[in-house]
C-alpha positions in Angstrom: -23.3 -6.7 13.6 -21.0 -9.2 12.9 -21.1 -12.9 12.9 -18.5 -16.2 12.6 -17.8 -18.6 10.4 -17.4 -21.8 11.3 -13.4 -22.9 11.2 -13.7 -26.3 9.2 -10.3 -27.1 8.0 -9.2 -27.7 4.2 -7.4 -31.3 3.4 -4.4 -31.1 1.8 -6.6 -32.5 -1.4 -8.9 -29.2 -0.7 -5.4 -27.0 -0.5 -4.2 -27.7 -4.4 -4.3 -25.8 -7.2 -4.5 -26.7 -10.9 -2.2 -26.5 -13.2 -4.3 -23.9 -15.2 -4.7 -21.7 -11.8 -1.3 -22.1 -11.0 -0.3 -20.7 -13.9 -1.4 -17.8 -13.0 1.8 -16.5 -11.0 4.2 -18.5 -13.8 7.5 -15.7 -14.2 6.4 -13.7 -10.6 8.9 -13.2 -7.9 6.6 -13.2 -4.5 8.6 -12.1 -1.9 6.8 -12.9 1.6 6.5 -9.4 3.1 4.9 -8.0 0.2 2.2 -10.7 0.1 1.8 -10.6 3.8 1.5 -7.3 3.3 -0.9 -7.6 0.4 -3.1 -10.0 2.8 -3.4 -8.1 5.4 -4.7 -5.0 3.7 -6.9 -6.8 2.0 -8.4 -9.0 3.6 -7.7 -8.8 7.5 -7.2 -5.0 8.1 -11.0 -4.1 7.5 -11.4 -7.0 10.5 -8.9 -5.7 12.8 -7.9 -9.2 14.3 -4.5 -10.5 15.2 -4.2 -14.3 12.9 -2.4 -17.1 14.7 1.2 -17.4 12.7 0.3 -21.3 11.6 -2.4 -20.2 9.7 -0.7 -17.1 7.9 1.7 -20.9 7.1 -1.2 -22.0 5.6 -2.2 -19.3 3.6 1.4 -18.4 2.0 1.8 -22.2 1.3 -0.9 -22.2 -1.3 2.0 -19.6 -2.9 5.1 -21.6 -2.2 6.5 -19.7 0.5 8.0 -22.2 3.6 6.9 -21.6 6.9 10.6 -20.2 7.4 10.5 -17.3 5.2 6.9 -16.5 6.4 7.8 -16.4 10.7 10.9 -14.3 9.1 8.5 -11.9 7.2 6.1 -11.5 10.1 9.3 -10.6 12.8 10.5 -8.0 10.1 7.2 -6.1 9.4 6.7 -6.4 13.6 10.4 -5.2 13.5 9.7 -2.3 10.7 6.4 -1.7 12.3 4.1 -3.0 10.2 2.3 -5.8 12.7 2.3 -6.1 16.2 2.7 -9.5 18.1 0.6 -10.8 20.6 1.8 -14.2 22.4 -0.8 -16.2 23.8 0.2 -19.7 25.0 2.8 -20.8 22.5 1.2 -19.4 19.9 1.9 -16.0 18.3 -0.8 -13.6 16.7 0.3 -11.0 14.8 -1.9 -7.7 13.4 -1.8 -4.6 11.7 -0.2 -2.2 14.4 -1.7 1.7 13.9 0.8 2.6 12.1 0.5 -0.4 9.7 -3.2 0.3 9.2 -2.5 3.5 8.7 -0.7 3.1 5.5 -3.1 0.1 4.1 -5.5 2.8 4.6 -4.5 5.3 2.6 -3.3 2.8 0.0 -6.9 1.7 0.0 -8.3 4.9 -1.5 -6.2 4.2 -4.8 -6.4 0.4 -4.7 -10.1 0.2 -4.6 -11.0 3.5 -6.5 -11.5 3.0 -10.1 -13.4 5.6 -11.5 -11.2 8.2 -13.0 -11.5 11.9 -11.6 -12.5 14.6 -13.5 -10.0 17.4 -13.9 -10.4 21.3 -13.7 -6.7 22.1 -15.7 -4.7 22.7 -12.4 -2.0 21.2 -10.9 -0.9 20.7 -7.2 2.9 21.1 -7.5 5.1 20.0 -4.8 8.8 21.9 -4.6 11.4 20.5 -1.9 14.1 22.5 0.2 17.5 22.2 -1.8 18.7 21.7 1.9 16.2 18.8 2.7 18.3 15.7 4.5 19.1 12.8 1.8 16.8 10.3 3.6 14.3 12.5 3.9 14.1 12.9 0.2 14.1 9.2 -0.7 11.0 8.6 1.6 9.0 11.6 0.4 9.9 10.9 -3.5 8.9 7.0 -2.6 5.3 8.4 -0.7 4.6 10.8 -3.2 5.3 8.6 -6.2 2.7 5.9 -4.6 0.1 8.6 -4.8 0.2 9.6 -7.5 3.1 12.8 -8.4 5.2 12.8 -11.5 8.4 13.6 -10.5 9.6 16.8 -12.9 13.2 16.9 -11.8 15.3 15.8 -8.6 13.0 18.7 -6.4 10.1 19.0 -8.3 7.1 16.8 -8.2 3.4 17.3 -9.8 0.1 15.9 -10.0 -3.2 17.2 -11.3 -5.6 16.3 -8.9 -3.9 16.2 -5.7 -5.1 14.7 -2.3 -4.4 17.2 0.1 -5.1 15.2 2.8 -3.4 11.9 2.1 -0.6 15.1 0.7 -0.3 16.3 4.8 -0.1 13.1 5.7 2.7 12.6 3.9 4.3 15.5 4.7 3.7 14.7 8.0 4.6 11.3 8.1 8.6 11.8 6.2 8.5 15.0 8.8 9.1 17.0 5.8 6.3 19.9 6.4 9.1 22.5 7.2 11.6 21.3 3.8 8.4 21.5 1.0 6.1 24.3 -0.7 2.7 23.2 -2.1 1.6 25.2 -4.8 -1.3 25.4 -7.6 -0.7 25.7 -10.4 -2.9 25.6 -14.2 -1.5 26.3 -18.1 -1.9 29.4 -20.2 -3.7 29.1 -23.1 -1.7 31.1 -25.3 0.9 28.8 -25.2 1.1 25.5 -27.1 -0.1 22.6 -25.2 1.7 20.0 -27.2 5.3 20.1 -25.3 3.2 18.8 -21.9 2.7 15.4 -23.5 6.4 14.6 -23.6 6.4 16.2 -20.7 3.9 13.5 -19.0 5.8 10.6 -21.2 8.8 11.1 -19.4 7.9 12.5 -15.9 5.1 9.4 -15.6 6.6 7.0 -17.2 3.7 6.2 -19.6 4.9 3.9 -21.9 6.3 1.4 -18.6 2.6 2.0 -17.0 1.1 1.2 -20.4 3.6 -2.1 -21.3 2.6 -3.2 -16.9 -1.2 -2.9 -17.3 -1.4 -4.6 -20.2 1.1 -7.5 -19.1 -1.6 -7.5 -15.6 -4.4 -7.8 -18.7 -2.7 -10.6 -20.4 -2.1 -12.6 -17.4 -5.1 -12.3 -15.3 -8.1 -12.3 -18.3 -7.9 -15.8 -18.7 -9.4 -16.6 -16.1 -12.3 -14.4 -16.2 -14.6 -17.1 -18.4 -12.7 -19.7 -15.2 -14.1 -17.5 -12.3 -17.0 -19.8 -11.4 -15.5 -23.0 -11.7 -12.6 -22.3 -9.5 -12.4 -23.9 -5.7 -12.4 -21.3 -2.5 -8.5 -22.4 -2.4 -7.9 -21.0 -6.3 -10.6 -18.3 -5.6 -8.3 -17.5 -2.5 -5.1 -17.8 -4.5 -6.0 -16.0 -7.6 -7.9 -13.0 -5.8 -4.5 -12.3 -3.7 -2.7 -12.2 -6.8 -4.9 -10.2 -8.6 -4.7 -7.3 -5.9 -1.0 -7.8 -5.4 -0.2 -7.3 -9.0 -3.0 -4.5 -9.3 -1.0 -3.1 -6.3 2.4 -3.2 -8.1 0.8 -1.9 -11.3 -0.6 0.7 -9.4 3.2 1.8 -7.9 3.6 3.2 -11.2 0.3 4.5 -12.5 -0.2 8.4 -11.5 -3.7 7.6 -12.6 -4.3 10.7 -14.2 -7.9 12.0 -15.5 -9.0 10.9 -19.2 -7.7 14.3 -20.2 -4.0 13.6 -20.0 -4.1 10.2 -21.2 -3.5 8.2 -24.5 -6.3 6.9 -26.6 -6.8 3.9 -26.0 -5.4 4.0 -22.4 -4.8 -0.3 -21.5 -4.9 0.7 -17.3 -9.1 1.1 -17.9 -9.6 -2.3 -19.5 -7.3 -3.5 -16.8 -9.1 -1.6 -13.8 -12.5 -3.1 -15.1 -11.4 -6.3 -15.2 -9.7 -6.5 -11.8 -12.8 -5.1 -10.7 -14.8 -7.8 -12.5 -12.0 -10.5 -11.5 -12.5 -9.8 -8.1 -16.1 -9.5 -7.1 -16.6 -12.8 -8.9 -14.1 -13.9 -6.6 -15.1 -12.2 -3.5 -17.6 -15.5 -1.8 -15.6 -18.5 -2.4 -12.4 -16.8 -1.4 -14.0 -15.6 2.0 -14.8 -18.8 2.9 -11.8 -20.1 2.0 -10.1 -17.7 4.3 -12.4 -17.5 7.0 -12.2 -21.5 7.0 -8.5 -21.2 7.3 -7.7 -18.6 9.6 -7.5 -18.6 13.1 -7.4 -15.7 15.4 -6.6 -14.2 19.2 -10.3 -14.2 19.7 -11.5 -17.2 17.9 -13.0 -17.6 13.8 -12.3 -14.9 11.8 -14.9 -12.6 11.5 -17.5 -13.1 8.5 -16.7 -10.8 5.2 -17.1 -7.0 6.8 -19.2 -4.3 5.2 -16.1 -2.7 4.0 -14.9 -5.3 1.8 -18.3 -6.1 0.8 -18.3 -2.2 -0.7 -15.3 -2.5 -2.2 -15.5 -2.3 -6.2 -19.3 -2.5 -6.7 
C-alpha cells in the first residue's frame, strides 16, 4: 500500500548547492531530454504519475537548465513518444507514455543489475539481411549496442550471454524479425584462444569503456566520505547524476562475464561504488523529490517498493 508525502516547498536558500557538490557536473554537457529522461526512469516511472511541468522547472533548475529548454524537452519526448500530456486547468502533466516505459524498463534490467553473469563459453550471434533497409539498420545496431552486442563487422553483432527476451523485443520493436538470424554459437578448443582478445578490444571498445568508468570513478568517489552531510537538494542533484553518468557509461559497456575481461577491470570498482553512492543517497533525495513534485492526482507517491529494491 502506498502512502503521501506531505508537499512542503524548498526556499530558494533550501534549492542551492555548494560549491564542492556543484562540482560534481564541472566539464558535463546536460542536455534536457536526456536528464528528463534520466528522471523519469528513475525516479517517476516505478510511480506511474503524470508531474505538473513547473515542478519538472524546479527540478532541472537545481542543473541549470531554463524553464525554456525544459517545456521544449517535455513537447519533444511527447512528440517522439516518450511522455504523454495531460492538460488539466492551465497546467500540463506529463508521464511516461507505454511506449516510454517500455524502454526505461528494459533499460532498468542493465542499470540496476550489477552482479556480473556467469558464462557457459557460448555466444548468441546476431547476423543481419545484406538487404535490410538503411534505417532499419541504424536502429537495430543502436538497440543492440545498448544491450550489450559487440558489433563484429557492419552485419554482424555478438554477445556472450544474450537476453533473448529483451533480444525479441528488439527485433520486434526496429521490425526487423524477418531481416536477422540468431544463432549460438561456442569456440573450439583446439584452436588458440588468444586472437579473441583483440578481437573483444576492438569489437567492445575496451580500452574507451575502461578510460569512461574510471573517469565516472574519479568524478563521483569524492563524495562518498560527503554522502551524509549533503542536503535532500545535493542528495537529489548528485543521485541524478550519478545514474545519468552510470547510464552513459553503461551505453558503452557490453558488460561481459569476468571471463572475458582485463584484470583489474575499473567498471567493478565503479559499479560498487555507484551502488554504494546511491543507496546512501536514496532517503534524503526522496524527500527532496517527493517535497518538490507535484502531480495530476496530488503529492507524489512515497519511495515505491521497486526503487527501494534497487541495488541492495
Amino acid at each position: 500500500m502506498y502512502h503521501f508525502y506531505i508537499t512542503v516547498p524548498h526556499s530558494p536558500a533550501q534549492l542551492k548547492l555548494s560549491a564542492k557538490v556543484a562540482k560534481v557536473r564541472r566539464g558535463l554537457v546536460l542536455r534536457a531530454n536526456s536528464l528528463l529522461i534520466t528522471l523519469y526512469g528513475d525516479a517517476l516511472a516505478p510511480r506511474g504519475q503524470a508531474v505538473w511541468l513547473g515542478s519538472l522547472i524546479t527540478l532541472m533548475d537545481l542543473f541549470d537548465l531554463s524553464s525554456r529548454l525544459v517545456r521544449t524537452s517535455a513537447f519533444r519526448l511527447t512528440a517522439d513518444d516518450w511522455l504523454v500530456a495531460t492538460r488539466i486547468g492551465r497546467r500540463s502533466f506529463y508521464a511516461l507514455s507505454d511506449s516510454g516505459l517500455q524502454r526505461v524498463q528494459h533499460a532498468d534490467r542493465r542499470i540496476y543489475e550489477f552482479k556480473l553473469p556467469d558464462w557457459d563459453g557460448r555466444w548468441t550471434l546476431v547476423l543481419l539481411n545484406n538487404a535490410i533497409r538503411a534505417s532499419t539498420r541504424h536502429a537495430l545496431r543502436r538497440e543492440l549496442l545498448w544491450e550489450g552486442f559487440g558489433q563484429i563487422s557492419t552485419h554482424l553483432f555478438a554477445h556472450p550471454h544474450g537476453d533473448h527476451s529483451a533480444l525479441q523485443d528488439i527485433l520486434k520493436t526496429t521490425k526487423a524479425q524477418d531481416s536477422v538470424a540468431v544463432m549460438s554459437a561456442s569456440g573450439i578448443e583446439t584452436y588458440s584462444a588468444l586472437p579473441l582478445q583483440t578481437i573483444l578490444n576492438e569489437a567492445f571498445k575496451l580500452t574507451e569503456v575502461a578510460l569512461a568508468w574510471t573517469q565516472f570513478v574519479a568524478r563521483f568517489e569524492p563524495l562518498l566520505s560527503e554522502q551524509e552531510h549533503l542536503s535532500p537538494a545535493e542528495a537529489f542533484f548528485v543521485r541524478t547524476l550519478l545514474i545519468h553518468e552510470y547510464r552513459r557509461v553503461l551505453l558503452r559497456d557490453p558488460h561481459l562475464p569476468k571471463a572475458l575481461l582485463p584484470i583489474n577491470w575499473p567498471g567493478v570498482q565503479g559499479r560498487q561504488l555507484c551502488k554504494s553512492l546511491y543507496r546512501g543517497l536514496m532517503t534524503r533525495s526522496e524527500q527532496f523529490l517527493c517535497a518538490q513534485a507535484e502531480t495530476s492526482d496530488g503529492p507524489l507517491l512515497k519511495t515505491p517498493k521497486a526503487i527501494n529494491k534497487r541495488l541492495i
